[in-house]
C-alpha angles and dihedrals in degrees: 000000000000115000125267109259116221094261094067104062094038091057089042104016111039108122134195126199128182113172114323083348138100127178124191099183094184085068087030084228125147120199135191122199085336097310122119104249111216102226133146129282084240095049103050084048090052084043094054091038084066104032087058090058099038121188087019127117111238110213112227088244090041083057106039088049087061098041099037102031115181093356128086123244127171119231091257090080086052090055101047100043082050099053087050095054093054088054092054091045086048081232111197097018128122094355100304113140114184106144133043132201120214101191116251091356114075140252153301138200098231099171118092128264138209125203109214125203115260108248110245092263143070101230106156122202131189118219110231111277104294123224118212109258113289092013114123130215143288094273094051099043100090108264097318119144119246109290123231136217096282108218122189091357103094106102091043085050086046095044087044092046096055101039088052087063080080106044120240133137113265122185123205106213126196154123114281110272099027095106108267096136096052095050097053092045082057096045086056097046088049097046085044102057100125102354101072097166088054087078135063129163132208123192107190095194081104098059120079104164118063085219096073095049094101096043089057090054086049099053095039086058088042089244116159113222114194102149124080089250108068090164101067086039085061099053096036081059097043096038090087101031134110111207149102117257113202110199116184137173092042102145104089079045102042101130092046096045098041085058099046099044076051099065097032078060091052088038109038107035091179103050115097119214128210111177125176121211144145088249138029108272083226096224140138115299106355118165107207130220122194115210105214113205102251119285112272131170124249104207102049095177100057100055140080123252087246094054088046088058096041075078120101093216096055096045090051087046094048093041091050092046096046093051094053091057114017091193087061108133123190141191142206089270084050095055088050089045092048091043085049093060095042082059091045093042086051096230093284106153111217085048088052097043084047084053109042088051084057081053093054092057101027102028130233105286098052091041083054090059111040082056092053087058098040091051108033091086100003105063093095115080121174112339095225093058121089109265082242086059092053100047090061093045092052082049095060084031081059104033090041094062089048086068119097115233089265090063098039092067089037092055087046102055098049090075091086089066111091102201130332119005133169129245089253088047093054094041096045089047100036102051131086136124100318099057126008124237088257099049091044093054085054099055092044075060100056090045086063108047078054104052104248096107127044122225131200115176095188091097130037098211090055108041097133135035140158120235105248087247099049086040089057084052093047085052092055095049082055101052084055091059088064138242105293095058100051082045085069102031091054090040092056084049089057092043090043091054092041096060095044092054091041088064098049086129137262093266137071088241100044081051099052094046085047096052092038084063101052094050088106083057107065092105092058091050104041083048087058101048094051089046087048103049086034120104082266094042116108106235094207090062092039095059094056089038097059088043085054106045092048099088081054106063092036086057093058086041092247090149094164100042084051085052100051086047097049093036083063097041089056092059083054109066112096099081086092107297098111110130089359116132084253096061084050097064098039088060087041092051089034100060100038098053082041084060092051101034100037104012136232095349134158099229076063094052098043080043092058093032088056090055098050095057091057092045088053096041093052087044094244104164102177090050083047094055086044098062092033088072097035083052089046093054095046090053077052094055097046091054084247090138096166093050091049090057089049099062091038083060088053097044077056103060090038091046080054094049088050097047102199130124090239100047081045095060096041095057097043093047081060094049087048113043077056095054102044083049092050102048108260097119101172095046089043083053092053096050089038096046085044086052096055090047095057105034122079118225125296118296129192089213095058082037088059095032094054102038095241129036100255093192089060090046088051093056095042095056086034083065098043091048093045088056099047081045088059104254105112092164087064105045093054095053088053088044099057088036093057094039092054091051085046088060095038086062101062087220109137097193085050097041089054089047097057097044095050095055099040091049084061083056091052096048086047089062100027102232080147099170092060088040087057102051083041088061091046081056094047093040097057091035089062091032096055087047100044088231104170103210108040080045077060101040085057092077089044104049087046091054090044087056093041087051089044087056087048087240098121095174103149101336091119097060088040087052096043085057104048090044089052085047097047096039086053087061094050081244105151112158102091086035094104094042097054086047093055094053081042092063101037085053102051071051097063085039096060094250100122088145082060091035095058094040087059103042094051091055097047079048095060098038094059085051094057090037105048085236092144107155100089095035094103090047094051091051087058096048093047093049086058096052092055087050085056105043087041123024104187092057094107094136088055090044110053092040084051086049085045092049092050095046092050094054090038081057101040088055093043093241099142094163083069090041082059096049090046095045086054096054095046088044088061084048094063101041092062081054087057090248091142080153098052086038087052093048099043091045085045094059086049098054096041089051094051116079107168141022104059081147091067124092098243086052092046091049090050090049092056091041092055093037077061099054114116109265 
């Protein structure tokens, strides 16, 4: 090997030290006391810029011309790469002084510098991917991938950062294998420095079907779908956000993607959207970016080794190579070989970073050569495909023959993975005869070390993965092998899959961490499903797959993918599933995603019912206790209060058989969420009080496990309870408790539970303002979720506040149309309440003939219902009405108002009884009684304890202040 002339070490070895730190600006590497320092592309340009005129004040436009050279940046970014260097450089601590300030000049660099001696060879290192000053890392960044050392992109990430500021949709074009993909993971990690929940990235290589597009937006935002419509959940959750979506991997999904970024423009006016794709996804208002391959020369023998590396290609090329073999040494015929590939290779970015990893383990000579031979012949791919195309094609071709048998068979069979998997995952799948577990993980191995295969060891679960154009070369290469053996090859990955969601664990919370882990294997799963209910699927592994996968989709809330999956297996079930475990859990999760997605139906009810049976029949006393309460909540629902209480009673004597705590509180939510419906108050108390006792505070994972969060359910009917009871004060604290855990949990379906009910608490008491911003909660909740009857009870919660004000405007027509609404999806349990405030409203607009039509008929329906609760109330309001319509009814009144104070009595509601009392004390006022009036107002006053501050207490203070002395 010839000797390094000067010139080389000055241009790569050159180093710079000034106290406990060194620069060598040729690797672009700072060190302090030895050790690598992590610092921004910007600020170690701004670093060397000073340190090259040392002593010498910088003016800001002097600086900003040699960091930012032909773009325009504002001071601000001075200032703020500036202030980041100082802090790596612990400016100003401990008495170190390196850079000074002269105030609305610029800067110098004050502190002294010595120049070392370059060692005798050229070894080029590379410093740990830098993040720009106050950024933090990869895990705290969203849900971005790991970044890499970005080479020749900086003033693209720069260009991309600062027109994000004003959002827009961008689009990076380019051939596959240029770098589109790693310059939009650093723009995000840019634009997220500090700001982590203003990013969120989306790779949709793991995304074959154009139907889940929007669902993959929606998980990567952490949005719960759970309506058939995902798509108006997604905007309704991005109308109102602030942040940068990053989509990559769009070209095998352009016409999906270019409609839906469409309409999150129209939508979301402040999302900015960055996609990445081969061609431009053609829609309004796209900005393009053309993704240029890095810069190479074109005439290798007439430049110096410095100007080589002044080219981003080559330095990609050096820093990649280097990294891959830290003992690399090269020379100046090295620098003129490695610049020579760059210009073959055309300066694409994925083709250089696979060769220069050949270069780590071969060296570059022999690298050089084997190129010159691949390539030589065989550059020109089809001649219809672009000559990018057929660059990157050349590069697997090449890369692919350079591959032993072994790996061969390894690369090939990896096609059948759709995003991440794990290193089990690939040497279960991927043996059989032909190569062993052990030798297929060595092989993985070997892909990686050469570049085929990426590796990210940040999550166990996704430690391997193929990027989405060498993938659509590896399934080629499969094809090629015939059918049989990707028969085989497709059924292990369904096996494989089955098993790992068979063991998510026995307990809710065993199930949620198990599901939270295989979130970055949706694509594998979903892949598996489609090959196993396809014509060369194999119909005995789809039916357990689909069981299995169930408690999957409903953890990530995708209530209408879990229905298509179960609705298959179903049809399925005659190869030999009837009355198994895993017919059980396709009809659970059947019928509970049927109830969200479709309403009350009967297909959900025969589905639930159908479950029930085979958890009975094998014994199974926790499922029981599952779709007893999903049973319970149906009959609910459905205004079948008696039947409701029927399958709580049950719950109760399964939740005794089972013994636990948990099983206890379940079953005694159930019993008292019936009897508070049905009118028993003090007994709803004791088995709502006894639940409490025994549960543990909400969890999203029971939440997801049960259906419903049961805990949540139990506060909400405790407040209620605790009102009609007469003790306002402390509804409402429960009411504002349980209404603050239902948010804490992220659960829409929750969340919206637990503000419809405690909205009927506020308009009980009248605390009306609060009632209103609880409704501008609850409206853009079921909004954003496309939940069909809490979008209807929001008219009818706004005309029930509007009749509580006495301002009836048009509450009528606002509660006629929710009730229709709600009534068309068999929807029945805020049904009483909304014909109470009806009433009371064509009262306040002069229509008692309506009004009593209309109570009489609510009246009989909660007979023949068992829905008791409001009984006492409609009797009052009814009394009203006669007294209206017929003045001189006193005799029909009062034994109406009797009637209403003895059942208000009997259910322990004294909050009606007051109400009552208060009606029938008027009464006889007008029949000159001031006596009876004063005694039956006296028993009120004495009974109630708390709430003076509440509308019905303040009405019976002025009524008393009004009593003849």
């Amino acid at each position: 090997m010839e000797s390094v002339p000067d010139n080389l070490h000055e241009s790569l070895s050159l180093q710079l030290a000034f106290g406990p730190f060194c620069v060598t600006p040729g690797k672009r590497l700072l060190t302090h006391n030895g050790n690598a320092v992590e610092i921004g592309g910007r600020a170690l340009d701004l670093l060397i810029a000073l340190l090259e005129r040392p002593g010498r004040v910088l003016s800001k436009h002097e600086l900003i011309k040699l960091v930012w050279p032909n773009i325009v940046v504002s001071e601000g970014s001075l200032r703020f790469h500036m202030t980041g260097l100082r802090k790596i450089l612990g400016d100003g601590e401990d008495g170190a002084r390196y850079i000074s300030t002269q105030v609305g000049v610029g800067y110098a660099f004050v502190a002294p510098i010595e120049r070392l001696q370059p060692e005798q060879h050229l070894t080029i290192a590379t410093a740990p991917p830098a993040s720009p000053p106050g950024e933090q890392r990869l895990s705290s960044v969203g849900n971005l991938p790991p970044r890499a050392r970005l080479v020749g992109r900086d003033d693209d990430a720069q260009m991309l950062v600062e027109r994000a500021l004003e959002p827009r949709l961008f689009t990076i074009v380019g051939p596959g294998g240029v770098g589109k993909t790693s310059l939009a993971i650093e723009v995000g990690h840019r634009l997220g420095a500090g700001h982590a929940e203003r990013v969120r990235f989306v790779d949709l290589a793991q995304v074959e079907d154009a139907a889940l597009v929007t669902s993959a937006l929606a998980a990567a935002l952490g949005i719960p779908v759970q309506a058939e419509d995902p798509l108006h959940v997604l905007l309704a959750h991005l109308r109102t956000r602030r942040l940068v979506l990053i989509i990559d991997n769009c070209e095998h999904l352009i016409d999906a993607v270019s409609t839906i970024v469409e309409q999150i423009r129209e939508a979301a006016p402040d999302v900015a959207l960055l996609t990445t794709s081969r061609e431009p996804l053609r829609a309004l208002g796209e900005h393009i970016h053309w993704l240029s391959p890095l810069g190479f020369p074109v005439d290798t023998q007439t430049l110096s080794v410095e100007q080589l590396l002044a080219f981003p290609a080559v330095k990609l090329f050096v820093e990649r190579a280097s990294s891959g073999n830290a003992a690399l040494q090269l020379d100046v015929g090295d620098a003129q070989l490695i610049a020579d590939m760059c210009r073959r290779l055309e300066g694409m970015a994925l083709p250089i970073e696979l060769a220069a990893m050949r270069v780590a383990s071969h060296g570059v000579q022999a690298t050089h050569a084997l190129l010159g031979e691949r390539f030589s012949l065989g550059w020109s791919g089809r001649r219809t495909a672009l000559p990018r195309h057929q660059t990157l094609r050349a590069m697997l071709d090449w890369s692919y023959a350079l591959l032993c048998p072994q790996e061969h068979l390894v690369f090939d069979r990896l096609a059948v993975f759709v995003g991440p998997f794990s290193l089990e995952a690939a040497s279960q799948i991927l043996a059989d005869g032909q190569i062993d577990s052990i030798s297929a993980a060595a092989a993985l191995d070997e892909l990686a070390a050469k570049g085929l295969v990426t590796v990210d060891h940040s999550n166990a679960m996704a430690t391997y993965r193929l990027l989405e154009m060498t993938r659509a070369y590896a399934r080629e290469k499969l094809a090629a092998r015939g059918d049989i053996e990707a028969h085989a090859l497709s059924f292990r990955h369904a096996a494989y899959f089955t098993a790992r969601l068979d063991h998510l664990g026995s307990t809710p919370g065993e199930i949620y961490e198990s599901c939270a882990r295989l979130s970055c294997q949706l694509g594998n799963i979903r892949s598996a499903l489609e090959w196993s209910f396809g014509p060369q699927g194999d119909p005995g592994l789809a039916l357990p797959l689909a069981a299995a996968s169930a408690a999957l989709f409903l953890h990530f809330s995708l209530m209408v993918e879990c229905r298509a999956w179960c609705s298959r297996a179903i049809e399925l079930l005659e190869l030999g599933y009837f009355g198994t475990p895993t017919e059980m859990e396709l009809q659970a999760a059947l019928g509970l995603v049927q109830m969200f997605t479709r309403g009350n139906s009967e297909a959900a009810h025969k589905a639930l019912l159908r479950a029930l049976d085979i958890a009975q029949a094998l014994g199974d006393h926790w499922s029981q206790l599952r779709l007893l309460g999903r049973l319970q909540i149906f009959s609910e629902r459905m205004g079948d209060f008696p039947s409701s209480l029927a399958w709580a009673e049950q719950a109760v004597e399964v939740g005794n058989l089972i013994g636990k705590p948990e099983a206890i509180a379940v079953a005694a939510s159930l019993a008292g969420i019936s009897h508070h419906l049905l009118g028993n108050q003090q007994l709803a108390r004791q088995a709502l009080e006894k639940s409490l006792r025994h549960s543990l505070p909400s969890q999203r994972s029971s939440t997801v496990h049960y259906g419903f969060d049961h805990r949540n359910r139990t506060g909400l009917a405790l407040a209620r309870t605790l009102w009609l009871l007469g003790f306002p004060d402390q509804a409402r604290r429960w009411a504002e408790q349980v209404e603050a855990e239902a948010a804490a949990l992220d659960h829409s379906v929750t969340y919206c539970i637990a503000l419809v009910w405690t909205l009927c608490i506020y308009i009980w008491t009248g605390d009306l303002d609060k009632a209103t911003a609880r409704l501008d909660t609850f409206s853009n909740i079921a909004e954003a979720n496309a939940l069909a009857p809490y979008v209807a009870a929001t008219l009818g919660v706004q005309g029930a506040i509007a009749i509580r004000a006495g301002q009836p405007g048009n509450a009528v027509a606002l509660l006629e149309e929710s009730l229709a609404r709600l009534q068309g999806m068999r929807y029945e349990l805020l049904t009483t309440s909304f014909e109470i405030s009806l009433i009371e409203g064509l009262m306040l607009n002069a229509q008692p003939e309506k009004a009593l039509c209309q109570a009489e008929r609510t009246i009989d329906h909660c007979r023949r219902s068992g829905d008791a609760y409001a009984l006492p109330e409609l009797l009052r309001i009814k009394a009203s009405i006669l007294k209206t319509l017929d003045p001189g009814a006193d005799r029909v009144v009062q034994d109406t108002l009797q009637e209403s104070l003895t059942l208000s009595r009997q259910q322990g509601a004294r909050s009606w009884e007051l109400r009552a009392s208060m009606d029938l004390a008027r009464v006889w006022l007008e029949q000159h009684k001031p006596a009876e009036a004063r005694a039956l107002l006296t028993a009120c006053r004495e009974q109630m304890t708390e709430g003076y501050d509440s509308l019905d207490l303040r009405q019976l203070e002025s009524l008393w202040q009004s009593l003849p002395g």
